[in-house]
PDB file of the backbone (N, CA, C, O) and the ligand in Angstrom, with CONECT records:
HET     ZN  A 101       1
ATOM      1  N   UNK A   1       0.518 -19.339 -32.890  1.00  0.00           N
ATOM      2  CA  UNK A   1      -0.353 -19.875 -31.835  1.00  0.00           C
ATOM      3  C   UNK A   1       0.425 -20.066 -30.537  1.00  0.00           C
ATOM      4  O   UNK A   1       0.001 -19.652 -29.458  1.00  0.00           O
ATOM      5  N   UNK A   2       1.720 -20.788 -30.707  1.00  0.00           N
ATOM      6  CA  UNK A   2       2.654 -20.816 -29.278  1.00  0.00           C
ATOM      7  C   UNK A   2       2.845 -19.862 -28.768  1.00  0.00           C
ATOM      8  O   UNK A   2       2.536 -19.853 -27.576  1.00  0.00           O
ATOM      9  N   UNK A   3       3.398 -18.655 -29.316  1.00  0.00           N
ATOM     10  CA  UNK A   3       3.670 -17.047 -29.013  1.00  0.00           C
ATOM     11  C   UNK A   3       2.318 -16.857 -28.538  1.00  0.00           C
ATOM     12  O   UNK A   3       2.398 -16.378 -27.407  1.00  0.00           O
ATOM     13  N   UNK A   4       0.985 -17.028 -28.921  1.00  0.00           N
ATOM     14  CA  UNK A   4      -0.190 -16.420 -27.941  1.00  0.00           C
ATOM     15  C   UNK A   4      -0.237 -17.191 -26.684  1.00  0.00           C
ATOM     16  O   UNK A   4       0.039 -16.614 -25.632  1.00  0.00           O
ATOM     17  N   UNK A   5      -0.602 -18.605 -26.691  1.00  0.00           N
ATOM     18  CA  UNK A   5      -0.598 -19.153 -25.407  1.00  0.00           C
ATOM     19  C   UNK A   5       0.798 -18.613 -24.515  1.00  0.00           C
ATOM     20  O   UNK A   5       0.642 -18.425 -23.308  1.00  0.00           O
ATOM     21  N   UNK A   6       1.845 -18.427 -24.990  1.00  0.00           N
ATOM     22  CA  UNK A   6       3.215 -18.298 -23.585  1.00  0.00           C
ATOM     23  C   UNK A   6       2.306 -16.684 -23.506  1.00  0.00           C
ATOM     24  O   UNK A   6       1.644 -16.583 -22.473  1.00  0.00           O
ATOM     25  N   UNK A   7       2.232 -15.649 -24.320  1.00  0.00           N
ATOM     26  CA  UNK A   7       1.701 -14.252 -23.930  1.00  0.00           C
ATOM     27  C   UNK A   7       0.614 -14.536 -23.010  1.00  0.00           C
ATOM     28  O   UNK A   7       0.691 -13.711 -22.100  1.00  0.00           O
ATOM     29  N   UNK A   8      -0.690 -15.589 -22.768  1.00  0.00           N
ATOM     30  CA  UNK A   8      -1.445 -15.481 -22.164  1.00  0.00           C
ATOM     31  C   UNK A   8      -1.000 -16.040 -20.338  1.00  0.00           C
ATOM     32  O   UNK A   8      -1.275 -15.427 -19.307  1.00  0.00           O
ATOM     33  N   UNK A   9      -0.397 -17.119 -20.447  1.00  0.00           N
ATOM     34  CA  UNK A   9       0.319 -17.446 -19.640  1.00  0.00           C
ATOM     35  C   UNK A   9       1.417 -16.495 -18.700  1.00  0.00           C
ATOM     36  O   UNK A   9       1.648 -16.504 -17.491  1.00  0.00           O
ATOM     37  N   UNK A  10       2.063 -15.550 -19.995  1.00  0.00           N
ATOM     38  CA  UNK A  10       3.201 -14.958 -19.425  1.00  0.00           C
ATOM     39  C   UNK A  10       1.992 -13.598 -18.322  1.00  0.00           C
ATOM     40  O   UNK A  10       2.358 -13.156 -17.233  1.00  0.00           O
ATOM     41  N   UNK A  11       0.627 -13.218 -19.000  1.00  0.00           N
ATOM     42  CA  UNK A  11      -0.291 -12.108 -18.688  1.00  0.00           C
ATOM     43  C   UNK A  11      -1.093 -12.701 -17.361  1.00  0.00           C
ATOM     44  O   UNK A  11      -1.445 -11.940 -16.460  1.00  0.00           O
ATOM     45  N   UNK A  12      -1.323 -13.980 -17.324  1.00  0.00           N
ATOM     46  CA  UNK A  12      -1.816 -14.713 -16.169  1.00  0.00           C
ATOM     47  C   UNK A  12      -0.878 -14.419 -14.915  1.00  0.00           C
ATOM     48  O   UNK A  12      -1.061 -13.809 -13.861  1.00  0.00           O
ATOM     49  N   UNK A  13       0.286 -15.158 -15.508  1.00  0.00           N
ATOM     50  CA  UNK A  13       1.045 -15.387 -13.929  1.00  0.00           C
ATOM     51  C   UNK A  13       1.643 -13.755 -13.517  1.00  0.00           C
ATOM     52  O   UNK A  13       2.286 -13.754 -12.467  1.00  0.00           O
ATOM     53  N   UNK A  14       1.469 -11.957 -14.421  1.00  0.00           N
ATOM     54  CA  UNK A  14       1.764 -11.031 -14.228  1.00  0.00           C
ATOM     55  C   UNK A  14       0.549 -10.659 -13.031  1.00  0.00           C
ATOM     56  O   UNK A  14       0.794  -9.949 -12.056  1.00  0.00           O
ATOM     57  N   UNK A  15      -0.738 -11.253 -13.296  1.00  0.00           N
ATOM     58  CA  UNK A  15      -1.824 -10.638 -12.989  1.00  0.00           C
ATOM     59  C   UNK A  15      -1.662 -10.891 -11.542  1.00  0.00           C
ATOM     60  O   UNK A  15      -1.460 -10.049 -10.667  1.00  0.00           O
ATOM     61  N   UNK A  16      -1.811 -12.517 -11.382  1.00  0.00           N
ATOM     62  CA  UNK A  16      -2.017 -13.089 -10.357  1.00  0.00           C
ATOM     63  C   UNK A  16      -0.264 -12.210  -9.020  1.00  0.00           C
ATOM     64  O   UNK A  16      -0.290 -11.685  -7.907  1.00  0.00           O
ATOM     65  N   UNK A  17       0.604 -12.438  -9.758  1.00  0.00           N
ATOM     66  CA  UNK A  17       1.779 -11.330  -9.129  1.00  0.00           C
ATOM     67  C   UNK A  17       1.457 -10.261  -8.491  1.00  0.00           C
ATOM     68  O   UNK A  17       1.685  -9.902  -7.336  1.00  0.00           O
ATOM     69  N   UNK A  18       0.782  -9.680  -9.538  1.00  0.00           N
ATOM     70  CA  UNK A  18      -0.263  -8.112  -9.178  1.00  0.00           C
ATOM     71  C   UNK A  18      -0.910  -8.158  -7.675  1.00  0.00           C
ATOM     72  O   UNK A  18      -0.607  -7.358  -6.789  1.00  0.00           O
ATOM     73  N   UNK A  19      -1.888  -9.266  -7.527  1.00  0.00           N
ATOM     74  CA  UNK A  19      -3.030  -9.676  -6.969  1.00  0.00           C
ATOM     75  C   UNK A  19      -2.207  -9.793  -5.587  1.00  0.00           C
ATOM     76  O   UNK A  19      -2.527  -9.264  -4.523  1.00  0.00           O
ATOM     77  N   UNK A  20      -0.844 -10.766  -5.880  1.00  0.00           N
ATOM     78  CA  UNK A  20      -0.629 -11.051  -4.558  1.00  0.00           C
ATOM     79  C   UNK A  20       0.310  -9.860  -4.147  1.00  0.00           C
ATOM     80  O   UNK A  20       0.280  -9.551  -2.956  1.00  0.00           O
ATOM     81  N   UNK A  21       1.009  -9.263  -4.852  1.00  0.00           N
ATOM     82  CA  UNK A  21       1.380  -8.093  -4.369  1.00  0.00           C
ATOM     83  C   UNK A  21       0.752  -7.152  -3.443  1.00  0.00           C
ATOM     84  O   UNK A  21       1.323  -6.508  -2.563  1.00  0.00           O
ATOM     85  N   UNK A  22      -0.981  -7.145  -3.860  1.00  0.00           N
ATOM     86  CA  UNK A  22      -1.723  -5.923  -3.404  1.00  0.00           C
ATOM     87  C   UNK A  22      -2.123  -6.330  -2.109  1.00  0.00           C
ATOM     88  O   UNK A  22      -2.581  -5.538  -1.286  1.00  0.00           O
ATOM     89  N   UNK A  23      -1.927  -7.825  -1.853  1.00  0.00           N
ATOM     90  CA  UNK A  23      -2.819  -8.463  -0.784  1.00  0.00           C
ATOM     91  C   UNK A  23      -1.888  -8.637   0.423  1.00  0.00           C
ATOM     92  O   UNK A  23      -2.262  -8.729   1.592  1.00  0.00           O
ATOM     93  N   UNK A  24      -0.380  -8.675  -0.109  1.00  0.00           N
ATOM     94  CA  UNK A  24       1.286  -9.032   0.853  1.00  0.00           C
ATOM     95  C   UNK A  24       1.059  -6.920   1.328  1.00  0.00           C
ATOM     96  O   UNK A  24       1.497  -6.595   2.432  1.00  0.00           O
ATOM     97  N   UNK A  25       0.513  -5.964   0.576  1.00  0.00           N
ATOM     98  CA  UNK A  25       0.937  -4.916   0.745  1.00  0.00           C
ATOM     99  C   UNK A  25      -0.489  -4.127   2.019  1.00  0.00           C
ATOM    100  O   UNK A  25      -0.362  -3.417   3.017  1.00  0.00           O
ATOM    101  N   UNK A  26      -1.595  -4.648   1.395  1.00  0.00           N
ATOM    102  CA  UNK A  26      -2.583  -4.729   2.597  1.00  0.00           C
ATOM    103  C   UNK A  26      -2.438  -5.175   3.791  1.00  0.00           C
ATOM    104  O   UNK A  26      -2.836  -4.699   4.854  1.00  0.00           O
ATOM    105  N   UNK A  27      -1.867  -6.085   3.582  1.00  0.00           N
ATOM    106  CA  UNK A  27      -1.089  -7.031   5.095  1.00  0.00           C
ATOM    107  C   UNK A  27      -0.176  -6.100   6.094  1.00  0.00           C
ATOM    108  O   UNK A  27      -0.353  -5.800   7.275  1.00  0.00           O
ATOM    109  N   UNK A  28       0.517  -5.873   5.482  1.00  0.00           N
ATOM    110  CA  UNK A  28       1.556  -4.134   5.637  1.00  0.00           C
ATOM    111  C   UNK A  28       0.724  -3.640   6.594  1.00  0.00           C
ATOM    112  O   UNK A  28       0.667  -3.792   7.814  1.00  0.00           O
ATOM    113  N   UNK A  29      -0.117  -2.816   5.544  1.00  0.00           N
ATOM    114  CA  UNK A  29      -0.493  -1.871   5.756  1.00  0.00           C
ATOM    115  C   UNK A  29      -1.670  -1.971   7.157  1.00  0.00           C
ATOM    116  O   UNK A  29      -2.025  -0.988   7.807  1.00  0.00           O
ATOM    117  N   UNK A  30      -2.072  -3.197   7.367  1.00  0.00           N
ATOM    118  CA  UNK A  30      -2.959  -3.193   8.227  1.00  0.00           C
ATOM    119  C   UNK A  30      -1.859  -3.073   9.786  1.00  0.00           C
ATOM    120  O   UNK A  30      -1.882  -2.286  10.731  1.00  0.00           O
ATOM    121  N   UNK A  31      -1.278  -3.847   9.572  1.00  0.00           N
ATOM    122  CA  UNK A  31      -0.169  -4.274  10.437  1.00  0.00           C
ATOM    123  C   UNK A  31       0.503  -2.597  11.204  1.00  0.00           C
ATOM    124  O   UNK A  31       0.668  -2.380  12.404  1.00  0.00           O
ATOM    125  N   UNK A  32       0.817  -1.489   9.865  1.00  0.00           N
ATOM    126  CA  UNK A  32       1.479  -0.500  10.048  1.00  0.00           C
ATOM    127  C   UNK A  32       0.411   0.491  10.521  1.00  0.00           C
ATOM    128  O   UNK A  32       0.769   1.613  10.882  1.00  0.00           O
ATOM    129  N   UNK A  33      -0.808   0.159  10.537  1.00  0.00           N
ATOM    130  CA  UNK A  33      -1.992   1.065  10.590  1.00  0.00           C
ATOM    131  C   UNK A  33      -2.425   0.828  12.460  1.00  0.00           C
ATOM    132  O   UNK A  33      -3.171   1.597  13.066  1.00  0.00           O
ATOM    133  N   UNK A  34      -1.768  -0.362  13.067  1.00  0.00           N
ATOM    134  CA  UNK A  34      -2.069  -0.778  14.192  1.00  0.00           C
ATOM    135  C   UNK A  34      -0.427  -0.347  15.139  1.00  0.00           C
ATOM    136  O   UNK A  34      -0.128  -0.288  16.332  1.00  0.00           O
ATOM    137  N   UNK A  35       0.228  -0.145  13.988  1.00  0.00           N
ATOM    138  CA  UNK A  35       1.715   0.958  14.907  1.00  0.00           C
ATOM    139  C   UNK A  35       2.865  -0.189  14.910  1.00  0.00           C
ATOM    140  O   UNK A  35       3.978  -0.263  15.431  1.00  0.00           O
ATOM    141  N   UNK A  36       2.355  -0.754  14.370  1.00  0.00           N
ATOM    142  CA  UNK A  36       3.573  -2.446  13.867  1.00  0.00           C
ATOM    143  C   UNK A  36       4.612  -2.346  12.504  1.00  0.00           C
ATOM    144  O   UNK A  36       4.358  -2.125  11.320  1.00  0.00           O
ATOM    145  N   UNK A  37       5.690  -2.568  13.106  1.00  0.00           N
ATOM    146  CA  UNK A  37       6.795  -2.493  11.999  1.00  0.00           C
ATOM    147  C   UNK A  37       6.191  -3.657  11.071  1.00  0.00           C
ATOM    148  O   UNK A  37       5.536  -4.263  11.919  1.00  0.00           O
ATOM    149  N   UNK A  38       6.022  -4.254  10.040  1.00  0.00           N
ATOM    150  CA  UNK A  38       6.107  -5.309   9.484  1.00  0.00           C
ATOM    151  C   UNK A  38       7.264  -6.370   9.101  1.00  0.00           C
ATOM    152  O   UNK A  38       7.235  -7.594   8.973  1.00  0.00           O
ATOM    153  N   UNK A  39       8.397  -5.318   8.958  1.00  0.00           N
ATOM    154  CA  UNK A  39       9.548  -5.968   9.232  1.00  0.00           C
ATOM    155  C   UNK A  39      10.421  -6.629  10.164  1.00  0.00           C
ATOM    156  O   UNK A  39      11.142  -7.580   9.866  1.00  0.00           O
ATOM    157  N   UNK A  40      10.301  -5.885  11.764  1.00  0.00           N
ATOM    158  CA  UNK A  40      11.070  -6.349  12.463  1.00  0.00           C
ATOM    159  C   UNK A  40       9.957  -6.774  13.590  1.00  0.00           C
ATOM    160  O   UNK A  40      10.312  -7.465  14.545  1.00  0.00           O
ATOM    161  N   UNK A  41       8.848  -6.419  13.473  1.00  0.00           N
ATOM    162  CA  UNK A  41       7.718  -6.128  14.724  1.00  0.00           C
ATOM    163  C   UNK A  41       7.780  -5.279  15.863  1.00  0.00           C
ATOM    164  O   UNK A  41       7.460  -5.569  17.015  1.00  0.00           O
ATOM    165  N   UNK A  42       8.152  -4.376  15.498  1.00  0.00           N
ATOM    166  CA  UNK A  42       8.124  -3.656  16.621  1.00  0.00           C
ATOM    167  C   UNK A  42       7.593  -2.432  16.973  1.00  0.00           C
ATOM    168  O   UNK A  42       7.777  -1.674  16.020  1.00  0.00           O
ATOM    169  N   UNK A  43       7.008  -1.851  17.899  1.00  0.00           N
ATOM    170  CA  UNK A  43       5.998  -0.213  17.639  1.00  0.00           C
ATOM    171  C   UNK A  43       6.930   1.032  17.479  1.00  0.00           C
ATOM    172  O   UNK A  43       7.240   1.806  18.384  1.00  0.00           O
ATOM    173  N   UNK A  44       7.322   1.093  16.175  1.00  0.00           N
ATOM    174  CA  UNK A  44       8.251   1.860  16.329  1.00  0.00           C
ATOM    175  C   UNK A  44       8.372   2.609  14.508  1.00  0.00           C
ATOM    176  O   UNK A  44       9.222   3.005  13.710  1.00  0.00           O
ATOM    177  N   UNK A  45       6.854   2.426  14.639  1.00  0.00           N
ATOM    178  CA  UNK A  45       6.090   3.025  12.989  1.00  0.00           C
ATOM    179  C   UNK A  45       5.883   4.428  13.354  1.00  0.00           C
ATOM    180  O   UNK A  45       5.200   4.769  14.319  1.00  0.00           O
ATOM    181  N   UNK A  46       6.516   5.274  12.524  1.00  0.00           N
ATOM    182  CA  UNK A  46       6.303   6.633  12.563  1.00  0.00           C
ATOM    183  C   UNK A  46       5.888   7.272  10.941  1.00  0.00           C
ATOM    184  O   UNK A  46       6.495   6.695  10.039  1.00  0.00           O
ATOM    185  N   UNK A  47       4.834   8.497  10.450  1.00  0.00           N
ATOM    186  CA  UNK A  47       4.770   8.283   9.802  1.00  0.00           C
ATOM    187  C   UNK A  47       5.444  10.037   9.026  1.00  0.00           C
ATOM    188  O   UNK A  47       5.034  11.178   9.238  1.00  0.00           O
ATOM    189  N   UNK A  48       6.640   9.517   8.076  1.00  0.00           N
ATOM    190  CA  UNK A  48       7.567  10.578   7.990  1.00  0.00           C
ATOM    191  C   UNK A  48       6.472  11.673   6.433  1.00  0.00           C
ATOM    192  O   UNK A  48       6.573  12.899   6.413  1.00  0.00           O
ATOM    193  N   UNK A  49       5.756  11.072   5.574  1.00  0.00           N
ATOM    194  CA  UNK A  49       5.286  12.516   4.619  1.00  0.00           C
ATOM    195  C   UNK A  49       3.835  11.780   4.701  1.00  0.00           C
ATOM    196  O   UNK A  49       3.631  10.567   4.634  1.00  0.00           O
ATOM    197  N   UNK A  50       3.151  12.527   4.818  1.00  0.00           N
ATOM    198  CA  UNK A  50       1.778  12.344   4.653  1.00  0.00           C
ATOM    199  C   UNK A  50       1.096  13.809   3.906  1.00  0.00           C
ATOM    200  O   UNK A  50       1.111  14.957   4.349  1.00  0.00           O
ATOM    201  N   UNK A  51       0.522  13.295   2.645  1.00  0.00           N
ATOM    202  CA  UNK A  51       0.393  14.422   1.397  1.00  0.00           C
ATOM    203  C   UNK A  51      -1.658  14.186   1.177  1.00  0.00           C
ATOM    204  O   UNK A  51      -2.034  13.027   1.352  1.00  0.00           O
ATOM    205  N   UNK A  52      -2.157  14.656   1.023  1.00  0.00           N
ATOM    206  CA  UNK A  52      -3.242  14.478   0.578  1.00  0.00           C
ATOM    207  C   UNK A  52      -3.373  14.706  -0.917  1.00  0.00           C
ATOM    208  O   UNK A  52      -2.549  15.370  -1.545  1.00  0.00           O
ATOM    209  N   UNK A  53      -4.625  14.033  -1.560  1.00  0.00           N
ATOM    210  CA  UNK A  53      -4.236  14.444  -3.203  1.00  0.00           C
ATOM    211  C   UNK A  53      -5.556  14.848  -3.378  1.00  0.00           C
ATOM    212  O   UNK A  53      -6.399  14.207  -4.003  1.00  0.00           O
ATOM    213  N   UNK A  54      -5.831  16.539  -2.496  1.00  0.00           N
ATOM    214  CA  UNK A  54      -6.837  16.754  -3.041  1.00  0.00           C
ATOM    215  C   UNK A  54      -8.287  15.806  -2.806  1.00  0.00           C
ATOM    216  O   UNK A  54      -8.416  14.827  -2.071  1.00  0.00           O
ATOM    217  N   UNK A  55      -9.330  16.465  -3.707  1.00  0.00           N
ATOM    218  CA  UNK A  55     -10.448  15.723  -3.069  1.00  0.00           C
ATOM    219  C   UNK A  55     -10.804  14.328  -3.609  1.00  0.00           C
ATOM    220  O   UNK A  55     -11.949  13.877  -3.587  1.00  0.00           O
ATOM    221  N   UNK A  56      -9.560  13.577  -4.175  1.00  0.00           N
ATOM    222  CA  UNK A  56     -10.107  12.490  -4.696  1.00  0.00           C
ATOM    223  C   UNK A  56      -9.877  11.261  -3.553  1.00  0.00           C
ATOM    224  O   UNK A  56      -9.544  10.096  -3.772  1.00  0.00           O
ATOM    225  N   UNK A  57     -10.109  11.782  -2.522  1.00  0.00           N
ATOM    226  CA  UNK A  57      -9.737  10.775  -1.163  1.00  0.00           C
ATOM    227  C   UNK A  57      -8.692   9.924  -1.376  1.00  0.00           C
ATOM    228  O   UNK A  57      -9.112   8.771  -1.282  1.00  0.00           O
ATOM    229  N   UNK A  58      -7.401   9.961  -1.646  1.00  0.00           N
ATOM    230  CA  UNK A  58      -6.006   9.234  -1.787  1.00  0.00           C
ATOM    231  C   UNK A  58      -5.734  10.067  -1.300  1.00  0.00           C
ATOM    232  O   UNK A  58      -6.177  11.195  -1.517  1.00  0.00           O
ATOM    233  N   UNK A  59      -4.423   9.567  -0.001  1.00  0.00           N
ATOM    234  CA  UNK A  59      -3.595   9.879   0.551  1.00  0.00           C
ATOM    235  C   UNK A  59      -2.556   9.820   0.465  1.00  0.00           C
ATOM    236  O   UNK A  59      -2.517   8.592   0.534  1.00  0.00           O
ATOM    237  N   UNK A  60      -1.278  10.169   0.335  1.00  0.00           N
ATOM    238  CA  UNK A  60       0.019   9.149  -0.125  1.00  0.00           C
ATOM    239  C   UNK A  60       0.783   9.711   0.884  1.00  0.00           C
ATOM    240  O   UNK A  60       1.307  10.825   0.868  1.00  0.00           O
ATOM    241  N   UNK A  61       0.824   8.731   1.921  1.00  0.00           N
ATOM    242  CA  UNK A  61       1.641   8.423   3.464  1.00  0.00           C
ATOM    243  C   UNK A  61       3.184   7.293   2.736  1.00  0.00           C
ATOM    244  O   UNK A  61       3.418   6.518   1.809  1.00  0.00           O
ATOM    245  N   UNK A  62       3.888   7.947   3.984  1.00  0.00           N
ATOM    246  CA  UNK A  62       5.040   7.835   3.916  1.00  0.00           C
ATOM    247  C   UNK A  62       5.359   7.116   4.936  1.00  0.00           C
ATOM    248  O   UNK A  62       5.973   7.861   5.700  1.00  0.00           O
ATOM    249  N   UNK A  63       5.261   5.790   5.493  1.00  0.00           N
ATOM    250  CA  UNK A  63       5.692   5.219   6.827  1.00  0.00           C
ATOM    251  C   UNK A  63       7.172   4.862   7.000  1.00  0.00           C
ATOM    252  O   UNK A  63       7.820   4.567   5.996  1.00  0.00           O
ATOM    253  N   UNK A  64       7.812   4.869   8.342  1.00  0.00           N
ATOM    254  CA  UNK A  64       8.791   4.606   8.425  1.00  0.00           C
ATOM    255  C   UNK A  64       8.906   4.272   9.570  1.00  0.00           C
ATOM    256  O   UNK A  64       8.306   4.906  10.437  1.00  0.00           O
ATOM    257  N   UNK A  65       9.823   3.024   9.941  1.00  0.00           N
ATOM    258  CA  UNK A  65      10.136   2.552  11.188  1.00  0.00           C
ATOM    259  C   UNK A  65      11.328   3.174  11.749  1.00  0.00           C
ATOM    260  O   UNK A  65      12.146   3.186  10.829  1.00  0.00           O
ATOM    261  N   UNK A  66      11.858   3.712  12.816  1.00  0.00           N
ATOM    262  CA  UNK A  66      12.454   4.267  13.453  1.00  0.00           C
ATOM    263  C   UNK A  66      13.622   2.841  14.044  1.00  0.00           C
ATOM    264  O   UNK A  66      14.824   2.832  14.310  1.00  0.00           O
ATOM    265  N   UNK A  67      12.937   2.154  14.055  1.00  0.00           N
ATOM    266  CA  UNK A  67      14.317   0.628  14.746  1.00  0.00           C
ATOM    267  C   UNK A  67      15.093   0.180  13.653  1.00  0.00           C
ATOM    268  O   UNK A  67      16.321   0.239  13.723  1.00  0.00           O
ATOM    269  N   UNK A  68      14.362  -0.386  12.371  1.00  0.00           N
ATOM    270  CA  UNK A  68      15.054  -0.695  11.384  1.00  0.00           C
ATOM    271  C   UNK A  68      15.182  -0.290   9.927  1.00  0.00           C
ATOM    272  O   UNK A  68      15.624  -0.980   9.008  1.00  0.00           O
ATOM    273  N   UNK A  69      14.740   0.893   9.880  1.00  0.00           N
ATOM    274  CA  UNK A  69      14.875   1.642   8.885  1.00  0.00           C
ATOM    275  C   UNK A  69      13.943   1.714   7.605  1.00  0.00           C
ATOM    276  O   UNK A  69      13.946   2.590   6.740  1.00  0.00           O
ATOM    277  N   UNK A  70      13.003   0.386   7.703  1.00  0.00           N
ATOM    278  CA  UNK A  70      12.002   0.241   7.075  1.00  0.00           C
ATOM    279  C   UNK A  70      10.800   0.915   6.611  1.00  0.00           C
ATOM    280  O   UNK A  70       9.724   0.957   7.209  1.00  0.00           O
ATOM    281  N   UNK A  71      11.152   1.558   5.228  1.00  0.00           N
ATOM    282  CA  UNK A  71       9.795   2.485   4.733  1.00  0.00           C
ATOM    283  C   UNK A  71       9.050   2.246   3.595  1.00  0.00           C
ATOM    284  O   UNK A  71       9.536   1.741   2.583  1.00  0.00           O
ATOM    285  N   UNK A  72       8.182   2.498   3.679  1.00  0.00           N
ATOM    286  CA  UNK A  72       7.443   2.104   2.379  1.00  0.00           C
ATOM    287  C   UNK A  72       6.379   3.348   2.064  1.00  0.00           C
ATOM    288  O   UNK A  72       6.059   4.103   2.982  1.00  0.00           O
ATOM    289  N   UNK A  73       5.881   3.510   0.806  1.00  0.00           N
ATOM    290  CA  UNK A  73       5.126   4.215   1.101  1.00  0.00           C
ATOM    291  C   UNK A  73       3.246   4.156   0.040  1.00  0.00           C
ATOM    292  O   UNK A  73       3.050   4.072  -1.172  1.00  0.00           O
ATOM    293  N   UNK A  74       2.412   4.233   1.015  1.00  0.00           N
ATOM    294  CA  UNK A  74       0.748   3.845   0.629  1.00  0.00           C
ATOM    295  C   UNK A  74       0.100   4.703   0.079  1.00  0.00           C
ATOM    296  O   UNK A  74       0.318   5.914   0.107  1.00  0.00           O
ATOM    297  N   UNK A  75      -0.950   4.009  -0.593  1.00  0.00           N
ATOM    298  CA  UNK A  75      -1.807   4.840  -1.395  1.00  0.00           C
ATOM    299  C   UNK A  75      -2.908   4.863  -0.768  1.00  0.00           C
ATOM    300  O   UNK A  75      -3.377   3.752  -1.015  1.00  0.00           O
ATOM    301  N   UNK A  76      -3.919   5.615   0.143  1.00  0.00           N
ATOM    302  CA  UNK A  76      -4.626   5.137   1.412  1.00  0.00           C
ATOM    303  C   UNK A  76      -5.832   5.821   0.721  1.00  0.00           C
ATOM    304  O   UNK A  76      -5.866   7.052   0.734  1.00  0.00           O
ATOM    305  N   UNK A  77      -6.803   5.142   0.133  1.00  0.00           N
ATOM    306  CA  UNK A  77      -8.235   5.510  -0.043  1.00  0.00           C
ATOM    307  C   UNK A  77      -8.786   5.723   1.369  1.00  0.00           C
ATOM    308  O   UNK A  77      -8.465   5.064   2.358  1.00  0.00           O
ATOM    309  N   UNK A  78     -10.072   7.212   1.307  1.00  0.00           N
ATOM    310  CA  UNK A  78     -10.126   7.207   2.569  1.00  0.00           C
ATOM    311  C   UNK A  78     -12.247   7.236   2.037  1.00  0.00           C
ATOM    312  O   UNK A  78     -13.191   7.478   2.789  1.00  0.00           O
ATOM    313  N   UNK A  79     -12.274   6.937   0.731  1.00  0.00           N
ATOM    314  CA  UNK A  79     -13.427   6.765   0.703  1.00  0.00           C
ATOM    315  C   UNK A  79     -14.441   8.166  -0.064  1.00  0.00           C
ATOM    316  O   UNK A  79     -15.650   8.357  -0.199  1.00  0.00           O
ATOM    317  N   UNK A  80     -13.283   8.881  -0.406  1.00  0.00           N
ATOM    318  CA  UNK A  80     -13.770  10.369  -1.183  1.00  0.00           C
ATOM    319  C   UNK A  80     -14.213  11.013  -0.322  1.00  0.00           C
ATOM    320  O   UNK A  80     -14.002  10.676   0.843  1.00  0.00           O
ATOM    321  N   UNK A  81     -15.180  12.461  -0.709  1.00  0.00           N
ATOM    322  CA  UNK A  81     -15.496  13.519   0.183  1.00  0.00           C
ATOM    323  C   UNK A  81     -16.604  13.661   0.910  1.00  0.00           C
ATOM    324  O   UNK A  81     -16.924  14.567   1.679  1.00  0.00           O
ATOM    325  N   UNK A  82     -17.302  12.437   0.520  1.00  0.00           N
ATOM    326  CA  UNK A  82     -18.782  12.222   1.126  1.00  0.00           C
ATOM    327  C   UNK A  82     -18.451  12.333   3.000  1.00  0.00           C
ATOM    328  O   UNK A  82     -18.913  13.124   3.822  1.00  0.00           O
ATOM    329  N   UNK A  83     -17.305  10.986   3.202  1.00  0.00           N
ATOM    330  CA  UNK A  83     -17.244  11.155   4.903  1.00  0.00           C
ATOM    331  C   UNK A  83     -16.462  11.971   5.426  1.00  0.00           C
ATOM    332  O   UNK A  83     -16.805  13.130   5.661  1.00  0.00           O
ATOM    333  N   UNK A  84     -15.258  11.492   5.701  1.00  0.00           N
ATOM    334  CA  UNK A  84     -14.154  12.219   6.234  1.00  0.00           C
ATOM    335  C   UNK A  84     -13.058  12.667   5.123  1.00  0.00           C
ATOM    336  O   UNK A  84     -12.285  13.537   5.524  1.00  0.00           O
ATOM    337  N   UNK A  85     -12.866  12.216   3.795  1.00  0.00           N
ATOM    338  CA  UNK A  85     -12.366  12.460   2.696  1.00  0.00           C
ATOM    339  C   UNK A  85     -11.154  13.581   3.093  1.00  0.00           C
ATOM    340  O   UNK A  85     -10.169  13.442   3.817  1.00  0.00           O
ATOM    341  N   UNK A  86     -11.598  14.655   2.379  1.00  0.00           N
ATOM    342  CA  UNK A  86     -10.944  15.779   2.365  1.00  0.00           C
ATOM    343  C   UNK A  86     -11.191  16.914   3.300  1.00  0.00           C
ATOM    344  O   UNK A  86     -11.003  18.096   3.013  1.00  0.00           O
ATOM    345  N   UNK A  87     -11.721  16.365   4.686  1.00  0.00           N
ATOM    346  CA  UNK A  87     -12.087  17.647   5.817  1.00  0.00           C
ATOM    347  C   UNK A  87     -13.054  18.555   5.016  1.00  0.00           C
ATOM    348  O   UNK A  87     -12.815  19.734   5.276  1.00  0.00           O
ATOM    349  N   UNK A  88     -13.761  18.447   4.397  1.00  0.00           N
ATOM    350  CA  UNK A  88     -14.580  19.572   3.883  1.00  0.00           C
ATOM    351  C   UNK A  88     -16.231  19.737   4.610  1.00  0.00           C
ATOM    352  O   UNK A  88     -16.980  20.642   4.243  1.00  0.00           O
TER     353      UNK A  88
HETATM  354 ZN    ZN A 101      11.155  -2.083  11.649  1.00  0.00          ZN2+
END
């Protein structure tokens, strides 16, 4: 019974990690989407691989700041092929 409650506990506080991960990485991304380093602040976001994956509207961009070396890289739903998706 102890071993389940710490597993549910240990699966809670993974989730909620998850959650705030996705929400610290949206933050990013909004930030980097407006030409803002997130790291140092500065406009100096360039974006070094930008790949499309096909028509399942994911993008996988490659940003990188040019001042402090800061890159990360997004998984950018663009909403599938209905709008602007895949140029089709
Ligand atoms: Zn920077």
């Amino acid at each position: 019974m102890y071993t389940f409650v710490v597993l549910v506990i240990v699966v809670a506080l993974g989730t909620l990690a998850y959650i705030l991960f996705l929400q610290q990485k949206g933050k990013k991304l909004s930030k980097i989407q407006r030409g803002f380093c997130p790291e140092c602040d500065r406009e100096s976001i360039t974006i070094k691989r930008s790949k499309s994956m096909g028509c399942s509207g994911t993008t996988n961009v490659i940003y990188r700041c040019e001042f402090c070396g800061y890159e990360e890289e997004f998984h950018i739903t663009s909403g599938g092929c209905g709008s602007r998706g895949c140029g089709l």
